[in-house]
VONU-135512 format. One line per 8 residues: their letters; for each residue x, y, z of N, C-alpha, C, CB. Coordinates in Angstrom, 2 decimals, decimal comma, padded with zeros to 5 digits. Glycine has a CB too. Layout:
a> X:Y:Z:X:Y:Z:X:Y:Z:X:Y:Z ~ ...
This chain:
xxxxxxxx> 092,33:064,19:074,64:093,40:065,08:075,04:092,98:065,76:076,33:093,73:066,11:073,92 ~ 093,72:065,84:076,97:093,38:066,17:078,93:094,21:067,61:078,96:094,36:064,62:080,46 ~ 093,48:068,74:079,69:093,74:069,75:080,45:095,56:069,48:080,45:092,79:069,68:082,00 ~ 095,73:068,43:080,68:097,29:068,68:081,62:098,13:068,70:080,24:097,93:067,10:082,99 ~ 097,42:067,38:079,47:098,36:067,24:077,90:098,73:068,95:077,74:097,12:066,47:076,12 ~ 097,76:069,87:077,51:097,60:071,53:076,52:098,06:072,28:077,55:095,83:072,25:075,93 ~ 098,89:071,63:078,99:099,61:072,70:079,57:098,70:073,45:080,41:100,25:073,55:078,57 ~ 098,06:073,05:080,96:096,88:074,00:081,67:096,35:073,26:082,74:095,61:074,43:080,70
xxxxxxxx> 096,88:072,91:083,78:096,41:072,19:084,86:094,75:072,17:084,99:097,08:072,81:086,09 ~ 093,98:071,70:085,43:092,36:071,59:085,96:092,77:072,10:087,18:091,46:069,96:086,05 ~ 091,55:072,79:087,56:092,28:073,90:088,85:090,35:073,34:089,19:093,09:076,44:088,40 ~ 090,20:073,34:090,98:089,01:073,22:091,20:088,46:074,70:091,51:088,84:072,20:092,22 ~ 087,32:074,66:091,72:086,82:076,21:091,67:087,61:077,12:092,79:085,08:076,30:092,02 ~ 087,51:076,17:093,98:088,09:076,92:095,17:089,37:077,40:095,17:088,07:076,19:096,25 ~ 090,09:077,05:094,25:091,68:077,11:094,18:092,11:078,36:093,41:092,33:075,78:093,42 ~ 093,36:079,14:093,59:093,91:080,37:092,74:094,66:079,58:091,69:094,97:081,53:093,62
xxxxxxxx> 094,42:080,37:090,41:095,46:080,41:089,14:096,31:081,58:089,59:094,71:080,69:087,48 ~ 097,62:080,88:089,58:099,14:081,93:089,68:099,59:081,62:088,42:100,51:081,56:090,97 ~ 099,59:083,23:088,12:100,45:083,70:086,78:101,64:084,11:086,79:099,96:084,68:086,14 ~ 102,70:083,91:086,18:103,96:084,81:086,68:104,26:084,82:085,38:105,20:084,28:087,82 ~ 104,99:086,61:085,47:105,54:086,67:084,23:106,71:087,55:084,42:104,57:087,15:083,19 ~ 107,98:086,92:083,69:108,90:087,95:084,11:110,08:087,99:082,75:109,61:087,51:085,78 ~ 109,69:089,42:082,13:110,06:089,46:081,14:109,87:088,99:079,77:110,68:089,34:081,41 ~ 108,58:088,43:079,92:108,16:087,86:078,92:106,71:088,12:078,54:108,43:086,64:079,09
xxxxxxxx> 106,17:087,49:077,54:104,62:087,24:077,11:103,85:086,56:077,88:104,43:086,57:075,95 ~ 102,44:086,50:078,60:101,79:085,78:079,14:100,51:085,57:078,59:101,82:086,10:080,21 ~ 100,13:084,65:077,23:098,25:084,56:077,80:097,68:082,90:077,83:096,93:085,56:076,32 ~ 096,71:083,79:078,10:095,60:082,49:078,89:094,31:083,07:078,20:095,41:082,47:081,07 ~ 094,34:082,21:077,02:092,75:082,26:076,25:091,85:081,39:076,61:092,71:082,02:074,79 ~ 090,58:081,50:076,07:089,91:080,74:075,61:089,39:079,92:077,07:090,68:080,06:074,47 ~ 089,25:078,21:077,30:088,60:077,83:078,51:089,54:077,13:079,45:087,44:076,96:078,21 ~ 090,47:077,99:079,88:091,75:077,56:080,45:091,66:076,93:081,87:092,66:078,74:080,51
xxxxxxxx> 090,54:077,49:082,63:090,52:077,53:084,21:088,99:077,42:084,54:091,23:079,03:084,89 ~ 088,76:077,18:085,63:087,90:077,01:086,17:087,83:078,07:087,79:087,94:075,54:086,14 ~ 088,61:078,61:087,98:088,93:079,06:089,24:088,57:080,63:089,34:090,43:078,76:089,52 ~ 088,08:081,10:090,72:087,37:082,14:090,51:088,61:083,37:091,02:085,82:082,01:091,37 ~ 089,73:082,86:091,50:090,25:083,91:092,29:092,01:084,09:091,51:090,16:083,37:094,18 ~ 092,56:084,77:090,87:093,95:084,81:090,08:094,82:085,74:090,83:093,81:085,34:088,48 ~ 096,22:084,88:091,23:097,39:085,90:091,26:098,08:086,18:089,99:098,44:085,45:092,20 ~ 098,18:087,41:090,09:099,32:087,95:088,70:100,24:088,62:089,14:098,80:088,93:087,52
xxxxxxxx> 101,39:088,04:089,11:103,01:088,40:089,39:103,57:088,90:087,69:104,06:086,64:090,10 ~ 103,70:090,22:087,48:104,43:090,38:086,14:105,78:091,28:086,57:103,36:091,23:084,90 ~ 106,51:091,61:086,00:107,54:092,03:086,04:107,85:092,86:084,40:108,38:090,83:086,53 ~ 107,50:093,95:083,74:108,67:094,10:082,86:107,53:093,06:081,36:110,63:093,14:083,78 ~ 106,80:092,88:081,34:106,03:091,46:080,77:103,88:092,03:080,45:106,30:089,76:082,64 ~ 103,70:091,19:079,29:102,78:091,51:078,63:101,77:090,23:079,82:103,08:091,35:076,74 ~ 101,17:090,68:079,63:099,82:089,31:080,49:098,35:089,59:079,58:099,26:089,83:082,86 ~ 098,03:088,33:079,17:096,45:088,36:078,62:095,78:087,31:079,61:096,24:087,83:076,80
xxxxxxxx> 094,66:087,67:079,89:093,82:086,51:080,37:092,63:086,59:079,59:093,49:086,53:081,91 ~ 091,82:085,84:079,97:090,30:085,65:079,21:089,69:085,00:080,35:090,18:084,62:077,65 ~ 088,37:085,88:080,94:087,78:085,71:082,11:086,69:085,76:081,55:088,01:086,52:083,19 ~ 086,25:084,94:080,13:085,11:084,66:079,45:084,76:083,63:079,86:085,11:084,64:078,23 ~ 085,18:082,17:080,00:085,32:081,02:079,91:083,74:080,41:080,87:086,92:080,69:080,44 ~ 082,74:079,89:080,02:081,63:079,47:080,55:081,73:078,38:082,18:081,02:078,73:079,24 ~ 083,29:077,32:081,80:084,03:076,96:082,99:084,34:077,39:084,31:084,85:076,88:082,71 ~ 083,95:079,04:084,13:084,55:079,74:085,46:083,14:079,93:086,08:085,56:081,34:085,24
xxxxxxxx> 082,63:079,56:087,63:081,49:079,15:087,85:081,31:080,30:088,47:081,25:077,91:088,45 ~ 079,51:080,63:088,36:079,33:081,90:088,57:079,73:082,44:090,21:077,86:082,12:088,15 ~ 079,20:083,87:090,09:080,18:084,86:091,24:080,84:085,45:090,96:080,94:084,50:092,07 ~ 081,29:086,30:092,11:082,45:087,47:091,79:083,79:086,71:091,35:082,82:088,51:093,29 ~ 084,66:087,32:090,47:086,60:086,93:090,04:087,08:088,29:090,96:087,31:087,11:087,65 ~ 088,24:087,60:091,69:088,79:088,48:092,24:090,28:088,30:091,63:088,56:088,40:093,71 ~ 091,16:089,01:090,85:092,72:089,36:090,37:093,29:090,37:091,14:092,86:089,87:088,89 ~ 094,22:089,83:091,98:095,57:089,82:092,70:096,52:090,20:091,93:095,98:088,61:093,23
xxxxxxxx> 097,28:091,97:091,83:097,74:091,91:090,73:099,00:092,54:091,69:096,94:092,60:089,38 ~ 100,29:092,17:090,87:101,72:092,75:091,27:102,58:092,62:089,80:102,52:091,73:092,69 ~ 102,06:093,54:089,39:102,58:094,25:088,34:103,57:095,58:088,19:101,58:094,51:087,83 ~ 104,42:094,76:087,71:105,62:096,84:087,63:106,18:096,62:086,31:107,62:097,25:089,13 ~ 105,74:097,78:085,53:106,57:097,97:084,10:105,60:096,79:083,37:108,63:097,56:084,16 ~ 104,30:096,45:083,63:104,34:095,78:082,79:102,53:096,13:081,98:104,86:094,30:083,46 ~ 102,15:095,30:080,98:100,75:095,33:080,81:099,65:094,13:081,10:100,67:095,66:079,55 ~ 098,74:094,37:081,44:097,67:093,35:081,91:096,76:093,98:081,15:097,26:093,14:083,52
xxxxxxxx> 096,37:092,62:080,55:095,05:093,05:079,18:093,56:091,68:079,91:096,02:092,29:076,56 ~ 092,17:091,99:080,33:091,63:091,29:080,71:090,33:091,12:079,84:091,64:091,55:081,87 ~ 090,12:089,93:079,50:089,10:089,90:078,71:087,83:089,70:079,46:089,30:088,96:077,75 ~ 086,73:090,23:079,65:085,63:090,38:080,47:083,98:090,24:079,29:085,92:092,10:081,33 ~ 083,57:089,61:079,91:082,02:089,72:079,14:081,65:091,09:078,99:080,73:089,03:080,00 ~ 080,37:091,64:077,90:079,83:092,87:078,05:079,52:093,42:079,76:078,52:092,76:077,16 ~ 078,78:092,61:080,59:077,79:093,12:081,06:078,51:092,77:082,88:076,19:092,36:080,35 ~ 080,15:092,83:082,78:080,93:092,54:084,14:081,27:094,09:084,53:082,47:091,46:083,93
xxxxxxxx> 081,20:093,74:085,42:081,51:095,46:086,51:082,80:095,08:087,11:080,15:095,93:088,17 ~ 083,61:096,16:086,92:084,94:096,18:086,76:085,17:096,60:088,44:085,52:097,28:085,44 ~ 085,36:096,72:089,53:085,89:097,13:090,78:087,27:097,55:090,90:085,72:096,18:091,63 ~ 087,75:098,60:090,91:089,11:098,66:090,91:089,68:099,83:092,51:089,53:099,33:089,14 ~ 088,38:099,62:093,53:088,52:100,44:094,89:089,79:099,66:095,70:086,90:100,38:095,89 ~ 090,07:098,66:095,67:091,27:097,97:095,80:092,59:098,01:095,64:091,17:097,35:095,41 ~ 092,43:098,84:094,30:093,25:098,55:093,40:094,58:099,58:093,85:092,52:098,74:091,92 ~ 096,01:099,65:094,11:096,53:100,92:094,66:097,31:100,54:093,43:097,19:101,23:096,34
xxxxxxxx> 097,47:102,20:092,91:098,22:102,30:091,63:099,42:103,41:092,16:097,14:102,88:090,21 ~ 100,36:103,25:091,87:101,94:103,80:092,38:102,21:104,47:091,01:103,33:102,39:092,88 ~ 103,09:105,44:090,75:103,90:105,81:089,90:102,57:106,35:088,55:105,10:104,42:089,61 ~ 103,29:105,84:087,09:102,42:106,26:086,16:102,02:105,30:085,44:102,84:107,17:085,44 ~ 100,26:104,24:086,13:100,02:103,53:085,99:098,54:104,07:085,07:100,25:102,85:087,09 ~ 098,09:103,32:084,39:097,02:103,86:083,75:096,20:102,52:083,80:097,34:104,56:082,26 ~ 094,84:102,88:083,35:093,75:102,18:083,60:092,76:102,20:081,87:092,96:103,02:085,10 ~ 092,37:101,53:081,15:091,88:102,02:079,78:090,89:100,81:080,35:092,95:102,00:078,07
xxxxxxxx> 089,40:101,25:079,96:088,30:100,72:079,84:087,16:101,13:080,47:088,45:099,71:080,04 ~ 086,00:100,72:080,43:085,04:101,47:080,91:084,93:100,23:082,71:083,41:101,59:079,46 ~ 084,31:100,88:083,77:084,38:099,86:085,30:083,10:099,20:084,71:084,17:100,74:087,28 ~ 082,17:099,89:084,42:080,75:098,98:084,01:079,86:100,02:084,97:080,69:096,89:084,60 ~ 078,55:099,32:084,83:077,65:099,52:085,88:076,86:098,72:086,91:076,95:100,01:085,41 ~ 076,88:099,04:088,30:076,75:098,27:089,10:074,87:097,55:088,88:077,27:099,12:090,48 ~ 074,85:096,37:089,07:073,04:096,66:089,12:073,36:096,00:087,33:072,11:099,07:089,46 ~ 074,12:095,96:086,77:073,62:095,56:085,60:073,90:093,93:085,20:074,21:096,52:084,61
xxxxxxxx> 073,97:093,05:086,41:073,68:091,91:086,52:074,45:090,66:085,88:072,60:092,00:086,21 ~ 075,69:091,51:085,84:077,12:090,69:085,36:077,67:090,47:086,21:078,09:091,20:084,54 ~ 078,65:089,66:086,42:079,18:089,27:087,19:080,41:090,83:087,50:079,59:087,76:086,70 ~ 081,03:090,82:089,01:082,12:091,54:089,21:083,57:091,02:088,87:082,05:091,86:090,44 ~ 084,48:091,94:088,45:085,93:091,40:088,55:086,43:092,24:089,79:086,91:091,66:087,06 ~ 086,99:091,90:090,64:087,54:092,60:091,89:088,92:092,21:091,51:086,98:092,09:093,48 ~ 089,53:093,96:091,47:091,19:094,03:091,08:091,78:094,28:092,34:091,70:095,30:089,97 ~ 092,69:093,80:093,01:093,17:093,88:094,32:095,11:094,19:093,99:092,65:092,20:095,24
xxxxxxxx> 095,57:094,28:095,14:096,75:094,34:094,44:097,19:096,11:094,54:096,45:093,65:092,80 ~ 098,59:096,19:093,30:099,21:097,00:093,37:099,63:097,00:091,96:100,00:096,94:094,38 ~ 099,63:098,11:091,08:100,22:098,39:089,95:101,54:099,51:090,32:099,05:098,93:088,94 ~ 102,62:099,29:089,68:103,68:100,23:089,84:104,10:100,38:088,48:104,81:099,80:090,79 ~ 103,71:101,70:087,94:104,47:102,32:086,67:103,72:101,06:085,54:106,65:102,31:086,85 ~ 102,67:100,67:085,64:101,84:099,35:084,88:101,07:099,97:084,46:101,18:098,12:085,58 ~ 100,30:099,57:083,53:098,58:099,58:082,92:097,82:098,43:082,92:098,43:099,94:081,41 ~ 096,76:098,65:082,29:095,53:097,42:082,60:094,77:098,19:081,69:094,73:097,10:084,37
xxxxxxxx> 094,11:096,84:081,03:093,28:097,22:079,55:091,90:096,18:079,91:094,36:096,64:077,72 ~ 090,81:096,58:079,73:089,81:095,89:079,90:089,23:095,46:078,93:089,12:096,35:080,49 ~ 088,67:095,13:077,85:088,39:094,35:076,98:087,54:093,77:076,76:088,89:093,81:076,89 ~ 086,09:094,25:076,62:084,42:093,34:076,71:084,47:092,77:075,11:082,55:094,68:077,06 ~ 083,42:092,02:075,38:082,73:091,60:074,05:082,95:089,88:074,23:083,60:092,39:072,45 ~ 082,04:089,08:073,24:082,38:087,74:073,66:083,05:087,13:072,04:080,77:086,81:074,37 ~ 082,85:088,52:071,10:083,72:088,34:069,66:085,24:087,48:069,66:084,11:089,98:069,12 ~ 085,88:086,77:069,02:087,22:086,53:068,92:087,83:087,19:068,23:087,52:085,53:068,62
xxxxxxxx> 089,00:087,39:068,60:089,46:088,19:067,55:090,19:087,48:066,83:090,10:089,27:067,87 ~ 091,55:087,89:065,86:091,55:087,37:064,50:092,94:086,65:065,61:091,71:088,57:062,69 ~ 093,69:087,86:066,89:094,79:086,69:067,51:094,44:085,77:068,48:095,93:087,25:068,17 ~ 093,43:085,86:068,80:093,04:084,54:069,86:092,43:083,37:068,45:091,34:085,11:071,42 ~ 091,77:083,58:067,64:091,70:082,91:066,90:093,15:081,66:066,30:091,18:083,87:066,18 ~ 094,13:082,67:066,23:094,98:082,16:065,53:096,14:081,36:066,95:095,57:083,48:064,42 ~ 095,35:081,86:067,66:096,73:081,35:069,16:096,54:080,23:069,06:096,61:081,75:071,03 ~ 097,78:079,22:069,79:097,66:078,03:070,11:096,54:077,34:071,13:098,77:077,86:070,46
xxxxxxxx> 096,71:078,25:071,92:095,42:078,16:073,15:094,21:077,60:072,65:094,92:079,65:073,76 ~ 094,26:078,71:071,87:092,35:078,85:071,12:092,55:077,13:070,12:091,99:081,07:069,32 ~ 093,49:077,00:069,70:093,54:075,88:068,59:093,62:074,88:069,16:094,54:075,86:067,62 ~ 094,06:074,40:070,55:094,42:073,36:071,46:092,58:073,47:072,01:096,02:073,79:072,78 ~ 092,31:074,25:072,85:090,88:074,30:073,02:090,40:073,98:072,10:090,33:075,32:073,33 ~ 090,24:073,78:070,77:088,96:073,56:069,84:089,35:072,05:069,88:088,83:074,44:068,12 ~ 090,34:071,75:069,98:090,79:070,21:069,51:090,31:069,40:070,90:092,78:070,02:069,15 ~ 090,37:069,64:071,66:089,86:069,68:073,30:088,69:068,81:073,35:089,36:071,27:073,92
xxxxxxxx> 087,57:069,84:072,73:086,12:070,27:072,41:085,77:069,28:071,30:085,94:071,91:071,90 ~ 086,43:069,20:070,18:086,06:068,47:069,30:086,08:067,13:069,78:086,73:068,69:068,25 ~ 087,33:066,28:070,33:087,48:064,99:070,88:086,31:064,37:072,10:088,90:065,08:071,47 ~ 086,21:065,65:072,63:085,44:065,55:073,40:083,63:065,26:072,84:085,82:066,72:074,13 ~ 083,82:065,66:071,85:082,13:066,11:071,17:081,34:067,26:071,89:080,95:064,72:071,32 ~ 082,11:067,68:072,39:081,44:069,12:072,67:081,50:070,31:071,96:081,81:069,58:073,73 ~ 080,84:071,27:071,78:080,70:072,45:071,00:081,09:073,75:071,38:079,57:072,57:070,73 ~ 082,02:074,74:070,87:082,64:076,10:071,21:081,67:076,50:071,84:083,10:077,07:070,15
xxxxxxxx> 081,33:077,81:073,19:080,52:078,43:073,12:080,75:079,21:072,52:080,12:078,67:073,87 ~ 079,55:080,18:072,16:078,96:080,96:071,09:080,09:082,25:071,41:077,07:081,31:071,27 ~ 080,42:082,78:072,73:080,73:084,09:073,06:082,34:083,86:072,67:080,30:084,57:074,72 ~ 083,07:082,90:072,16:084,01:082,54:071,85:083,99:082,24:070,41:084,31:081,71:072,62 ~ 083,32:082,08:069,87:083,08:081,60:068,66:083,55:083,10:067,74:081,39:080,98:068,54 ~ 083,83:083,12:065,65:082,95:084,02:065,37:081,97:084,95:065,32:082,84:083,89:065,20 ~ 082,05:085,60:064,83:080,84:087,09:064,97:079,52:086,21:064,44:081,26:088,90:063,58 ~ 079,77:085,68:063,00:078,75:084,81:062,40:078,69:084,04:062,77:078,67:084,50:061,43
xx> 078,82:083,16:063,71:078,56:082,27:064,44:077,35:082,13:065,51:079,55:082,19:064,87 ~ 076,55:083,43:066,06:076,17:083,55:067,09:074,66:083,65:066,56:076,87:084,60:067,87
């Protein structure tokens, strides 16, 4: 089963993932992309990503965000430093999570962009939870992996798993 079959193009490293969401649900679990740099167009609309993915090759992620009315939830390893000096927030936009600390040898997420009347939720840990577990994403990825004979990583996996 191929990347393109599960709806998820193969993107090469150098290339942007464009998200758009307008009026609707958006996520992207599990080992979707390979690409270090994301536009996010939301409108009015929920957005998940997962910027766990062992696929995404090391270096800074930079997210391009144009968000109004909406939420952006980002899933980040423990030990990523959050940058949000970029970031211009308009209206009554909120921010929930800790930025990290610099020096502590995770990779950066660089938030660029513009939030209007939006939030943004940051989200560490490499635990699954019980809805990425149960998403299609996550279930299309394991089937992926299995055909393939390759094995979940661990930071995706179960708690007991690790």
């Amino acid at each position: 089963m191929s990347d393109e079959y599960l709806g998820h193009p193969h993107t090469s490293a150098g290339a942007t993932e464009r998200i758009e969401a307008r009026f609707t649900s958006e996520r992207r679990l599990g080992a979707w992309t390979d690409a270090r740099r994301f536009d996010v167009h939301a409108l009015r609309s929920s957005v998940q990503l997962d910027l766990r993915s062992n696929r995404i090759p090391a270096g800074d992620l930079e997210v391009c965000l144009d968000s109004e009315r909406s939420s952006v939830k980002l899933r980040v390893p423990d030990d990523a430093v959050i940058d949000i000096s970029e970031l211009r927030r308009v209206g009554r936009t909120k921010f929930h999570g800790e930025p990290g600390r610099r020096g502590a040898g995770g990779r950066v997420v660089r938030l660029t962009g513009e939030l209007r009347d939006a939030e943004i939720r940051i989200a560490r840990g490499g635990a699954a939870t019980p809805e990425e577990g149960l998403s299609q994403e996550f279930v299309d990825a394991c089937r992926t992996l299995y055909h393939e004979g390759r094995r979940l990583a661990a930071e995706h996996g179960p708690r007991h798993a690790r």
